[in-house]
FISE-35018 format. One record per residue (C-alpha): residue in three letters; y, x negated, z. Coordinates in nm, 4 decimals. Last residue first. Example, Ala and Ser with C-alpha at 12.3 -4.5 7.8 and 13.67 -1.06 7.14 Angstrom:
BEGIN
("ser", (-0.1060, -1.3670, 0.7140))
("ala", (-0.4500, -1.2300, 0.7800))
//
This chain:
BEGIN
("unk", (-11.0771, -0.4126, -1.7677))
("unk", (-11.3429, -0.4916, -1.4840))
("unk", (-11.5675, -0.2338, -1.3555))
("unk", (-11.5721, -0.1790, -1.0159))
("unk", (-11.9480, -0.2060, -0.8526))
("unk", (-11.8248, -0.4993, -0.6929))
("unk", (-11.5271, -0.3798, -0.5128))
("unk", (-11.7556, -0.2618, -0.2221))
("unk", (-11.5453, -0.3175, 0.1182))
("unk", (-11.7145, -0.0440, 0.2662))
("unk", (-11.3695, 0.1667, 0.3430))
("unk", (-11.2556, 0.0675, 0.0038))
("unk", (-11.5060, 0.1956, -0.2054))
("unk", (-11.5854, 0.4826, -0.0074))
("unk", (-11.1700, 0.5510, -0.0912))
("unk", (-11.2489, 0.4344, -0.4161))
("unk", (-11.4867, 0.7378, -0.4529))
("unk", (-11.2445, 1.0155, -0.3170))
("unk", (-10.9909, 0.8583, -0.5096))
("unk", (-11.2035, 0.9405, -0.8748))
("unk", (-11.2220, 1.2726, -0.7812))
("unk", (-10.8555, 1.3322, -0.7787))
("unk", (-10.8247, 1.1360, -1.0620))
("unk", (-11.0532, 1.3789, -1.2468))
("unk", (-10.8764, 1.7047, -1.0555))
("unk", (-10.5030, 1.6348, -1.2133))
("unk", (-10.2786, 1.5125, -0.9494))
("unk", (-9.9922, 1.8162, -0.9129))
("unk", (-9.6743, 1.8428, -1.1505))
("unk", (-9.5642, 1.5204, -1.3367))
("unk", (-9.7095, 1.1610, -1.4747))
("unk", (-10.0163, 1.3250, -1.6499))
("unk", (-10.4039, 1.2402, -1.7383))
("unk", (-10.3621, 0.9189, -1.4920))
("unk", (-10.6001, 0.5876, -1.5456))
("unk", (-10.6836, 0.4462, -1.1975))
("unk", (-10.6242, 0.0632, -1.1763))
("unk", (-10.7453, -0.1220, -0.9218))
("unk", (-10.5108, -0.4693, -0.8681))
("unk", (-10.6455, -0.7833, -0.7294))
("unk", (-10.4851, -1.0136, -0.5108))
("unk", (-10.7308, -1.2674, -0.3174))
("unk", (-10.6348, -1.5556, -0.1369))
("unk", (-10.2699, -1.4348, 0.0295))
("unk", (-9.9662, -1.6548, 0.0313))
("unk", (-9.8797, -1.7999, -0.3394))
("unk", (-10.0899, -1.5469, -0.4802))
("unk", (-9.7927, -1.2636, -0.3340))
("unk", (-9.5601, -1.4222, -0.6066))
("unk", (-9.8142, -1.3973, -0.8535))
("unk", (-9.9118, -1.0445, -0.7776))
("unk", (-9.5699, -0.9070, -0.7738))
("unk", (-9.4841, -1.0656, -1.1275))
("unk", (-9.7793, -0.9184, -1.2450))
("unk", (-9.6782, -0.5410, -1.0444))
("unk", (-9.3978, -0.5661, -1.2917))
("unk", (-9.0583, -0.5553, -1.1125))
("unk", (-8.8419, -0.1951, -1.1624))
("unk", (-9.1683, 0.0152, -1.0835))
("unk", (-9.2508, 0.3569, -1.2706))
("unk", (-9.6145, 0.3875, -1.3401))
("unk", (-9.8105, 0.0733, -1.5087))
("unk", (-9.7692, 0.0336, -1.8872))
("unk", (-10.0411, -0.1918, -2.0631))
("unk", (-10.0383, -0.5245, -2.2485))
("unk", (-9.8083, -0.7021, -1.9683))
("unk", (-10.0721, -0.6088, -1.6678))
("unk", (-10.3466, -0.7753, -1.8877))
("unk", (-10.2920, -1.1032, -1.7723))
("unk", (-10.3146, -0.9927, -1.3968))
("unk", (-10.6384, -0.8596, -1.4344))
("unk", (-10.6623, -0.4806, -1.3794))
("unk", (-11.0114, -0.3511, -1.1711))
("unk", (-11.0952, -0.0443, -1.3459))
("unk", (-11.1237, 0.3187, -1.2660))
("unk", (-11.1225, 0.6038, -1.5025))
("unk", (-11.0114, 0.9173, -1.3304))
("unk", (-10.7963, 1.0422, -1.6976))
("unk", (-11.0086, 0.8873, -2.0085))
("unk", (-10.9482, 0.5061, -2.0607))
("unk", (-10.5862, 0.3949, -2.2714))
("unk", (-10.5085, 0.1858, -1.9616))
("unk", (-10.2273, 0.3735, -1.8305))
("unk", (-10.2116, 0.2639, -1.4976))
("unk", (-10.1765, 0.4622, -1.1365))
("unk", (-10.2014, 0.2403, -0.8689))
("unk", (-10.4129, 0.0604, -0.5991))
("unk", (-10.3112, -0.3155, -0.5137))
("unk", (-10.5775, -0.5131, -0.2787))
("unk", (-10.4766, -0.7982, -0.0903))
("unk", (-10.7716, -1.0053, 0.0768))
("unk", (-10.7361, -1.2729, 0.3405))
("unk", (-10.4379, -1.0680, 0.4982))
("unk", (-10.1416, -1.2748, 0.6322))
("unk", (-9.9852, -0.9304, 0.7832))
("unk", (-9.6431, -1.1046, 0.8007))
("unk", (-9.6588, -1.1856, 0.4403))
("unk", (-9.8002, -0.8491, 0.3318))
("unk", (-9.4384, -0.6910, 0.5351))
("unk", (-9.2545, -0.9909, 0.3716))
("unk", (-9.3686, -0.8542, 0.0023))
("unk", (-9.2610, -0.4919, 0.1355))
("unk", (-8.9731, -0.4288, -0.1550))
("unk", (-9.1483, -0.5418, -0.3956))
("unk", (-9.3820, -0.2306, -0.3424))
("unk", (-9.1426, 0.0207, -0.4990))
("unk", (-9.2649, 0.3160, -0.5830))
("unk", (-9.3970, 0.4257, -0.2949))
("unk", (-9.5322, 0.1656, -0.0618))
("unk", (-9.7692, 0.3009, 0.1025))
("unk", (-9.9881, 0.0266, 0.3243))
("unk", (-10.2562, 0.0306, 0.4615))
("unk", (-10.4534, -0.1774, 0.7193))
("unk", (-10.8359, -0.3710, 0.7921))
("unk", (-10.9291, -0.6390, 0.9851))
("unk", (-10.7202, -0.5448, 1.3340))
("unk", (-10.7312, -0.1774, 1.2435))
("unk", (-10.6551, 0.1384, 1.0249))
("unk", (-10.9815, 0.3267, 0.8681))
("unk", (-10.7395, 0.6874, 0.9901))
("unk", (-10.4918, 0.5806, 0.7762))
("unk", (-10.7757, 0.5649, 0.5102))
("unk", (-10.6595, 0.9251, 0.3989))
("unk", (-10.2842, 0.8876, 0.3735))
("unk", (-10.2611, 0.5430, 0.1844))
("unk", (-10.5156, 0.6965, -0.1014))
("unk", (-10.3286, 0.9899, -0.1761))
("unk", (-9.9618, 0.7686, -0.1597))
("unk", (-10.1528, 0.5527, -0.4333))
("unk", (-10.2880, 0.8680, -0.6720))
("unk", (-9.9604, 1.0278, -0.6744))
("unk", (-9.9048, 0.8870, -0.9812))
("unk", (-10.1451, 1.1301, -1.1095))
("unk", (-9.8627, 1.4007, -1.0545))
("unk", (-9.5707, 1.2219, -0.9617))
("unk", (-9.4012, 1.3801, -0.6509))
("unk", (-9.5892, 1.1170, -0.4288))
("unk", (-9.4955, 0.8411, -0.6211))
("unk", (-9.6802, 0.5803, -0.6432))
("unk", (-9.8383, 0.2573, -0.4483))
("unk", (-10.0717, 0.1973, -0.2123))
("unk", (-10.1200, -0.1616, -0.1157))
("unk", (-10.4518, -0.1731, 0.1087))
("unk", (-10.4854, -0.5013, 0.3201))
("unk", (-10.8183, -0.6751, 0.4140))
("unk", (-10.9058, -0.9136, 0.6524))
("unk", (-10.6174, -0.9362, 0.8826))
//
């Protein structure tokens, strides 16, 4: 597999939603070089699931409070993962990544900055998934600022 698509959130959330949002509408982009996966909120939990898959490309979508306005999008590097606070999971997503480095090329994480954490998705991140999901389907990362 080419590329594989690590949503993660929780879909009860509000802008943490933003990864479950994601996982549901490129279900349909699903196939032999290109697959999603939801994870909820806890994406340690399918590290032998991205092993098996043996993707060339691992790319990590989540809601992270980056101190940007709400829908601002931003490639994370791993070194700034310990500065910030990212959504709800037990195992920093850094300690993820480096584990998963170890079997996959490329890990990178996209970062979408949430207004709120409860209720429905607010309407700029909203917005800003209907973009990455173009993003994502035509493999365009480049035009992703990095943080």
């Amino acid at each position: 597999m080419e590329y594989l698509i690590v949503c993660i959130g929780n879909r009860n959330g509000g802008d943490d939603a933003i990864g479950p949002y994601i996982a549901d509408a490129l279900q349909e982009s699903v196939n032999d070089t290109f697959g999603v996966l939801d994870t909820g909120t806890v994406p340690e939990n399918y590290t032998s699931v991205i092993k098996r898959h043996q993707p060339a490309h691992l790319i990590l979508v989540d809601a992270v409070d980056m101190h940007l306005d709400p829908g601002e999008l931003r490639i994370v590097p791993k070194e700034k993962i310990g500065q910030m606070h990212i959504s709800t999971h037990g195992i920093p997503l850094s300690v993820i990544m480096t584990y998963l480095e170890t079997f996959v090329d490329h890990v990178v994480l996209i970062g979408i900055q949430p207004r709120h954490m409860t209720g429905a998705m607010s309407k700029e991140v909203k917005t800003t998934a209907e973009k990455l999901i173009t993003l994502l389907c035509t493999k365009d990362l480049s035009s992703i600022q990095h943080l």
